[in-house]
VMD Tcl script that draws the C-alpha trace (Angstrom):
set ca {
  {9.57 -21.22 13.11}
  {9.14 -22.59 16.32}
  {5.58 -21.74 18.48}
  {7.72 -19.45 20.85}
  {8.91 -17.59 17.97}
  {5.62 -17.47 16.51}
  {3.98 -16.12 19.36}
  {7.17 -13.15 19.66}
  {5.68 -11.67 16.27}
  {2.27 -12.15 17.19}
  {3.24 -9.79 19.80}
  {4.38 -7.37 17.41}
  {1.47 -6.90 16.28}
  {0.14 -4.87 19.73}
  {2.92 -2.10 18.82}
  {4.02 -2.73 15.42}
  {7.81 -0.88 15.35}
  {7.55 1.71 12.59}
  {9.44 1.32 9.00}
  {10.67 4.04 6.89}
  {9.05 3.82 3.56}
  {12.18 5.58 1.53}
  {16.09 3.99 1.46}
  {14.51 0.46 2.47}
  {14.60 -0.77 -1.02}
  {17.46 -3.69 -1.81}
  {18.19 -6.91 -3.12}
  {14.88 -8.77 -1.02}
  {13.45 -7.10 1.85}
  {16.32 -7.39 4.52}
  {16.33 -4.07 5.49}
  {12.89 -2.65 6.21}
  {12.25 -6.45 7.57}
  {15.46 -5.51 9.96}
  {13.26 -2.46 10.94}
  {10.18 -4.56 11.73}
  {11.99 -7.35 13.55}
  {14.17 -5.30 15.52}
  {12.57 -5.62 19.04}
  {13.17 -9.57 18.57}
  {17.20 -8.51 18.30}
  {17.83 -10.72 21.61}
  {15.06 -13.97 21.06}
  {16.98 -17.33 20.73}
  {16.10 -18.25 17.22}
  {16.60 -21.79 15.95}
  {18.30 -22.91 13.11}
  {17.06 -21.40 9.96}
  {14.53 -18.89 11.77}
  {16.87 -16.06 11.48}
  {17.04 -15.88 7.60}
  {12.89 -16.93 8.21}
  {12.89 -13.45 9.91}
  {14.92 -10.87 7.59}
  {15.35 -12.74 4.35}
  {11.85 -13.14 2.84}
  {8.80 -11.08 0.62}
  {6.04 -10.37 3.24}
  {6.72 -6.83 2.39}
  {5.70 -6.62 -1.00}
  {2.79 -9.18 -0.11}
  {1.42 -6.38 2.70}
  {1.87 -3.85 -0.04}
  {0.15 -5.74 -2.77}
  {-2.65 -5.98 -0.20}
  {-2.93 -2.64 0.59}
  {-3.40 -1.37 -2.96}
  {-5.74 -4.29 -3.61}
  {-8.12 -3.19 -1.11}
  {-7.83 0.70 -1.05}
  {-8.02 0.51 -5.05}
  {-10.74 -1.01 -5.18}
  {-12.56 1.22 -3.39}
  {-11.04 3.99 -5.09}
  {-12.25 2.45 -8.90}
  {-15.47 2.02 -7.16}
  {-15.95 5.42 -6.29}
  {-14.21 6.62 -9.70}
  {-17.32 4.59 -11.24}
  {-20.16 6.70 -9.55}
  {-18.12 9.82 -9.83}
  {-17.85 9.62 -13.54}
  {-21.41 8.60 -13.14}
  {-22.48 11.77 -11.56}
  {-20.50 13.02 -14.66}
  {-22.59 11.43 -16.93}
  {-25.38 12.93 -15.76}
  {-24.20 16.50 -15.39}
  {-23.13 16.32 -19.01}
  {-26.25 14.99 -20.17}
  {-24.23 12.10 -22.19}
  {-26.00 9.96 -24.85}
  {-26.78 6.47 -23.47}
  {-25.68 4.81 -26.22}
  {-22.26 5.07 -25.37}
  {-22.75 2.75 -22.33}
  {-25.24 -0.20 -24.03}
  {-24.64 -3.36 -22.44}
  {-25.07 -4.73 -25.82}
  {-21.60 -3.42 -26.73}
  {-19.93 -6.20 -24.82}
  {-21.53 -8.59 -27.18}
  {-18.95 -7.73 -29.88}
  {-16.01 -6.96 -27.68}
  {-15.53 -10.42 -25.87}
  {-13.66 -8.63 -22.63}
  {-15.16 -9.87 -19.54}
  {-13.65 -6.82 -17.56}
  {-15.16 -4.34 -20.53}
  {-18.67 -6.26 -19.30}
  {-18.40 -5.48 -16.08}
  {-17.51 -1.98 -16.83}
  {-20.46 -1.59 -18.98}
  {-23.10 -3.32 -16.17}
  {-21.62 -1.25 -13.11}
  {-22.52 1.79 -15.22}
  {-25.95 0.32 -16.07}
  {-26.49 -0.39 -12.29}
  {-25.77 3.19 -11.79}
  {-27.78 4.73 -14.29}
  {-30.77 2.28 -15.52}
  {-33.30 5.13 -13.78}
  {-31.45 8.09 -15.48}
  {-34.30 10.62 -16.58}
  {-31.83 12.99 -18.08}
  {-31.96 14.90 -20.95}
  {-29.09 13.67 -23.65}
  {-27.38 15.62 -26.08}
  {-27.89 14.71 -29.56}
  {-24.68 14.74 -30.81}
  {-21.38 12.30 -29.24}
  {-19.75 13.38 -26.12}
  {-16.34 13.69 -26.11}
  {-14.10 10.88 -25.66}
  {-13.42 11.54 -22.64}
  {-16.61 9.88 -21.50}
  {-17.06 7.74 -24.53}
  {-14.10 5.90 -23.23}
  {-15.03 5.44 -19.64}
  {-16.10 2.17 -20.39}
  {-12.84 0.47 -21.63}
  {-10.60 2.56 -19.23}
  {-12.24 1.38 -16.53}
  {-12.42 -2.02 -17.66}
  {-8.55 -2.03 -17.54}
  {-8.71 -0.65 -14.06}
  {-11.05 -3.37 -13.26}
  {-8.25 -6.16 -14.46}
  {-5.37 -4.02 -13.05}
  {-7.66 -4.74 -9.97}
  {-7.74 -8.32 -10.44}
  {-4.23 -9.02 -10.73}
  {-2.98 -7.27 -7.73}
  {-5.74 -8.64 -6.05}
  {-4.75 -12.43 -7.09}
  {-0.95 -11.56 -6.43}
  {-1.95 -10.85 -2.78}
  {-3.81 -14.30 -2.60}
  {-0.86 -15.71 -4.21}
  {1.68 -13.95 -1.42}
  {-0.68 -14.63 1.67}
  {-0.02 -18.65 0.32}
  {3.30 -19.16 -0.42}
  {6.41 -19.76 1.73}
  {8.92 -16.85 0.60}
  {11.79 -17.41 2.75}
  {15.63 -17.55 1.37}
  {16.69 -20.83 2.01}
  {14.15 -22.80 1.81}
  {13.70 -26.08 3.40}
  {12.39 -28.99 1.20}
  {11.52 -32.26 1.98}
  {10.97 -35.30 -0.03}
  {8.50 -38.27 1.24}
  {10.40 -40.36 -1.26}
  {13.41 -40.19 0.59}
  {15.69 -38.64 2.87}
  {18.37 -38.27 0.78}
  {16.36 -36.14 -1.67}
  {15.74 -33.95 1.14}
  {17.56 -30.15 0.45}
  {17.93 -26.59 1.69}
  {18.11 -24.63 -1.76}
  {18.77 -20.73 -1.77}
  {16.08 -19.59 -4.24}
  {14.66 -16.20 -5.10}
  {11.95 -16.07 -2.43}
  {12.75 -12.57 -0.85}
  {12.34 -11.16 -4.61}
  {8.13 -10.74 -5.36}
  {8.56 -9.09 -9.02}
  {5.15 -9.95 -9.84}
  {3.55 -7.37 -6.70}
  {5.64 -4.74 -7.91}
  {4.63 -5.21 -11.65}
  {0.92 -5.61 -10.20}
  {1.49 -2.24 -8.12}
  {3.00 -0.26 -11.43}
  {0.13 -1.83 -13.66}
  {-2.34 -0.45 -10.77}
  {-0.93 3.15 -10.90}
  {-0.52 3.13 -14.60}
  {-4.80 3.02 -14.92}
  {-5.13 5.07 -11.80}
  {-2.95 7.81 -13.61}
  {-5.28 7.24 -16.62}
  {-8.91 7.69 -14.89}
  {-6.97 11.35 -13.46}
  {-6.75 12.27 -16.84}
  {-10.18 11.68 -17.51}
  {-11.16 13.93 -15.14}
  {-9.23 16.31 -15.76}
  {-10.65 16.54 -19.15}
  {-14.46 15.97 -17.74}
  {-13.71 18.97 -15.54}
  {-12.45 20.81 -18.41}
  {-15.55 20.29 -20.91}
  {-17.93 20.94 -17.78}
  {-16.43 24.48 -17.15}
  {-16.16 25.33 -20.60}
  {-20.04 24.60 -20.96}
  {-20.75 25.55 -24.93}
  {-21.02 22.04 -26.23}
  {-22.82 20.63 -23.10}
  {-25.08 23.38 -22.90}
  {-23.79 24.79 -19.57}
  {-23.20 28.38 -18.62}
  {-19.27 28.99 -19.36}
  {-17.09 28.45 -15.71}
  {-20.56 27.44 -14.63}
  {-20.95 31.22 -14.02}
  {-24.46 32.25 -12.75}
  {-25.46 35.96 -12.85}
  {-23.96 38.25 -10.02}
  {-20.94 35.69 -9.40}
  {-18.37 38.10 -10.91}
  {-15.56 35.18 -11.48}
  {-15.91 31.70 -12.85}
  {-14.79 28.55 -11.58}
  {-11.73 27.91 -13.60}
  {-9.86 27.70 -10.93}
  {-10.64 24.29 -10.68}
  {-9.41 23.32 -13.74}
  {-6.01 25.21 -12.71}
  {-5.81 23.05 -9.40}
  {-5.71 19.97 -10.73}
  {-2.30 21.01 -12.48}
  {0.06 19.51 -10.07}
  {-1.73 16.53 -8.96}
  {-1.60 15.41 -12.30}
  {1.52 15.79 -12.87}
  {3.00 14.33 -10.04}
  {0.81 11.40 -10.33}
  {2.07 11.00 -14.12}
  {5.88 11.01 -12.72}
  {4.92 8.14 -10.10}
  {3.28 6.61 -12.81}
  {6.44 5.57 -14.50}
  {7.42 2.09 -14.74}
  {9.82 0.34 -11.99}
  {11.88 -1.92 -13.62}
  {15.01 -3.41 -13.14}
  {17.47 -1.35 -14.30}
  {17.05 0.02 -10.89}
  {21.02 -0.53 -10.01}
  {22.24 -2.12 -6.49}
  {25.89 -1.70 -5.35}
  {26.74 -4.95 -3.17}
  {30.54 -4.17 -1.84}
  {30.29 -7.56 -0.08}
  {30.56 -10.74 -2.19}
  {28.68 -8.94 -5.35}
  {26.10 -11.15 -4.94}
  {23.23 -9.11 -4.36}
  {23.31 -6.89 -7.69}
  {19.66 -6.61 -8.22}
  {17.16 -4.56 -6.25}
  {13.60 -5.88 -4.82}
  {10.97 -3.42 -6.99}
  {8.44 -3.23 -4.80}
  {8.80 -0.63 -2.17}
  {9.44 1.50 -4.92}
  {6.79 0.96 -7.31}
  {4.73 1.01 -3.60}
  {6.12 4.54 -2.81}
  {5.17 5.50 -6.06}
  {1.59 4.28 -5.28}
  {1.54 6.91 -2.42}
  {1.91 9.33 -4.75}
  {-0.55 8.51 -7.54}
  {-3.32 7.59 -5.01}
  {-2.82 11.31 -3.30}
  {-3.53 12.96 -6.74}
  {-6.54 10.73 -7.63}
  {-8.11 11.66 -4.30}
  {-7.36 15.16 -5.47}
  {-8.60 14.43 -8.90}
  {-11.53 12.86 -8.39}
  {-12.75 15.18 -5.39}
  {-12.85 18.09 -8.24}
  {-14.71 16.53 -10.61}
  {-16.93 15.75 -7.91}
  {-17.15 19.09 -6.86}
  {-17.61 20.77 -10.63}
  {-20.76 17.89 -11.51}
  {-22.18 19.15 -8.28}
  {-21.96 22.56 -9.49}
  {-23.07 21.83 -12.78}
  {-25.79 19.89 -11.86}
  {-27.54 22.92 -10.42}
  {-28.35 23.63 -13.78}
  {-29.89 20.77 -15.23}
  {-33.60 19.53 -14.01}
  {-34.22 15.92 -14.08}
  {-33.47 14.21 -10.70}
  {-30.25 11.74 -9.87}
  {-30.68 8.30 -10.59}
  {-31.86 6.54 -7.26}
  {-27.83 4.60 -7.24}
  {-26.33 8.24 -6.82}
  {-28.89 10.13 -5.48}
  {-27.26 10.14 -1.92}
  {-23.59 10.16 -3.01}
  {-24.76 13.66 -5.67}
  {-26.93 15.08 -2.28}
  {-24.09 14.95 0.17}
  {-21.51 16.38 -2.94}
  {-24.23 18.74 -3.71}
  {-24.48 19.59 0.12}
  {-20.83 20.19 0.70}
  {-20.62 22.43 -2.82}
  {-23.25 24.98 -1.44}
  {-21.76 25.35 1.72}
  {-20.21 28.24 0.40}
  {-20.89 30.99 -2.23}
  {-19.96 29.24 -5.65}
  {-17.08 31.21 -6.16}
  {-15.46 29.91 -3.20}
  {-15.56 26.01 -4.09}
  {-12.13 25.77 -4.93}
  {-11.42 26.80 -1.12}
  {-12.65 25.05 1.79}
  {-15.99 22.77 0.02}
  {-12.90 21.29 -2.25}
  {-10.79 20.48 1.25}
  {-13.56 18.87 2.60}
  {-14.38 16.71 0.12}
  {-11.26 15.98 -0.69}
  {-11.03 14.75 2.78}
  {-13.98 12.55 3.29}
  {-12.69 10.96 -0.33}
  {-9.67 10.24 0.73}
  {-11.28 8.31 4.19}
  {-13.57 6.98 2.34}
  {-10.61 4.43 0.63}
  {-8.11 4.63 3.21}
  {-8.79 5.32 6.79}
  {-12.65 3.82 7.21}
  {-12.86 0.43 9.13}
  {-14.28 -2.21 7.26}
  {-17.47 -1.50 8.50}
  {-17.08 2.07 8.86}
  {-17.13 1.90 5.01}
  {-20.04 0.03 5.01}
  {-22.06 2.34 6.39}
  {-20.65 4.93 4.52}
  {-21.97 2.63 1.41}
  {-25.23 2.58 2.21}
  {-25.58 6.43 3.04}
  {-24.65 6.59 -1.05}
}
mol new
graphics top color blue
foreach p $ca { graphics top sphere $p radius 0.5 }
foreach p [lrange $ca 0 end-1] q [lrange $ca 1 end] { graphics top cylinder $p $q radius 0.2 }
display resetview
């Protein structure tokens, strides 16, 4: 691209045109880049800066981004969640020994086990004397596969920020001339970020489910030594509810969930060349959808360790002590039976900002309140 050209998308940038996320997807990324690129219809382009424009992957490298950074908050604030679980449940230790990872030689099941031990090495809580169910007993290794889920979209976005995408592609020898060549090569088609972005929502799916069952076993009470429904005397209803609402969250994040693959059929009417579709607003779109219900998710298990925390004595462990005071704080803002109702909105709410809409340093702050 030439400077002048360069400096016409940096202009973009003050009122970035608006794509549709839904019928963009086809072979590379020429429509939604049409879209984006459409206020440059008229600039004088150069020779090869058209196809520069409309015929790469920046798409699926933006996207890959996007889930890299808002899923990693959202695994970091699954860990202290399930933390706040932990403690509401009153789960044996053991199940979370560091010393575990010395016979299961996963570096991501390590770092599973040590975030947990950051979270909990002041725990005072009582712990039941039998196992929990597997629901937590497995935090540790589903976790860990969020954790390298994590890594590799993370590294395909470093990959994608690096590498010249563009369909064709100019290459130069310093041998010689001759060797020089403009090759048509498969650029505008980033499989790996869509693979990355399925692998992503496949272990977000899989931490929903945990909750879901978390939630369950916390309302039911009799083998965690809670009240059933967390029901205190005069309430008059329990707090199944809960338990019902997280119904169709889960199952439209287990549809989204699905694999993208390339069966995924494209009709090309002219020159049936372009038979193969680009995966990755579609395994993006998907991502929409999955992150939505573990926002949802995760708020209500928030919510119901809050609740069921009332009923245990030993204080938070200093790590979540802020994070279980301003769920606790938000839970009590209305009469227990109504937690399902407007408590439930608003935490679903600040969640849900907490991973997507926060600045940078907005979510700092927002950090260190925890």
């Amino acid at each position: 691209l030439r400077p002048e050209t360069v400096r016409a998308i940096v202009d973009l940038l003050r009122t970035p045109p608006q794509v549709p996320l839904q019928s963009v997807a086809c072979s590379g990324e020429v429509m939604p880049l049409s879209w984006l690129m459409q206020p440059l219809a008229d600039l004088p382009l150069g020779i090869g800066e058209a196809m520069a424009l409309v015929n790469g992957s920046p798409f699926a490298t933006a996207m890959a981004c996007d889930v890299a950074l808002t899923a990693g908050r959202r695994v970091k604030l699954a860990e202290r969640i399930f933390a706040l679980s932990i403690e509401a449940s009153e789960c044996p230790a053991g199940h979370f020994d560091r010393r575990l990872a010395d016979r299961w030689p996963d570096p991501y099941y390590k770092q599973s086990l040590d975030r947990f031990h950051a979270l909990l090495c002041d725990s005072t809580r009582r712990q039941l004397k039998h196992q929990a169910p597997t629901s937590w007993r497995v935090l540790p290794n589903v976790l860990a596969a969020a954790l390298q889920a994590l890594s590799e979209v993370s590294q395909c976005a470093q990959i994608g920020l690096q590498s010249l995408k563009d369909n064709p592609t100019f290459l130069r020898s310093d041998a010689s001339r001759d060797a020089d060549l403009v090759v048509s090569g498969g650029g505008y088609h980033d499989h790996r970020a869509a693979k990355a972005i399925d692998q992503m929502n496949s272990v977000l799916m899989d931490l929903c489910v945990l909750a879901s069952r978390q939630v369950g076993h916390l309302l039911d009470g009799v083998a965690l030594g809670l009240p059933a429904l967390l029901a205190r005397p005069g309430d008059g209803v329990g707090l199944e509810y809960l338990a019902w609402g997280m119904t169709e969250p889960l199952t439209s994040a287990r549809r989204a969930a699905e694999a993208t693959t390339l069966d995924v059929g494209l009709q090309d009417p002219a020159g049936n060349q372009s038979d193969i579709a680009s995966l990755g607003f579609i395994a993006y779109g998907k991502h929409r959808t999955v992150a939505s219900s573990f926002d949802a998710c995760f708020a209500t298990l928030a919510l119901t360790a809050a609740l069921a925390l009332d009923f245990r004595e030993a204080p938070l462990p200093g790590a979540l002590r802020s994070l279980g005071d301003r769920v606790g704080t938000i839970a009590k803002s209305r009469k227990r039976v109504d937690a399902a109702g407007q408590p439930l909105r608003r935490l679903h709410t600040l969640l849900r900002a907490s991973c997507e809409a926060m600045t940078s340093r907005e979510h700092a702050e927002f950090e260190a309140t925890q």
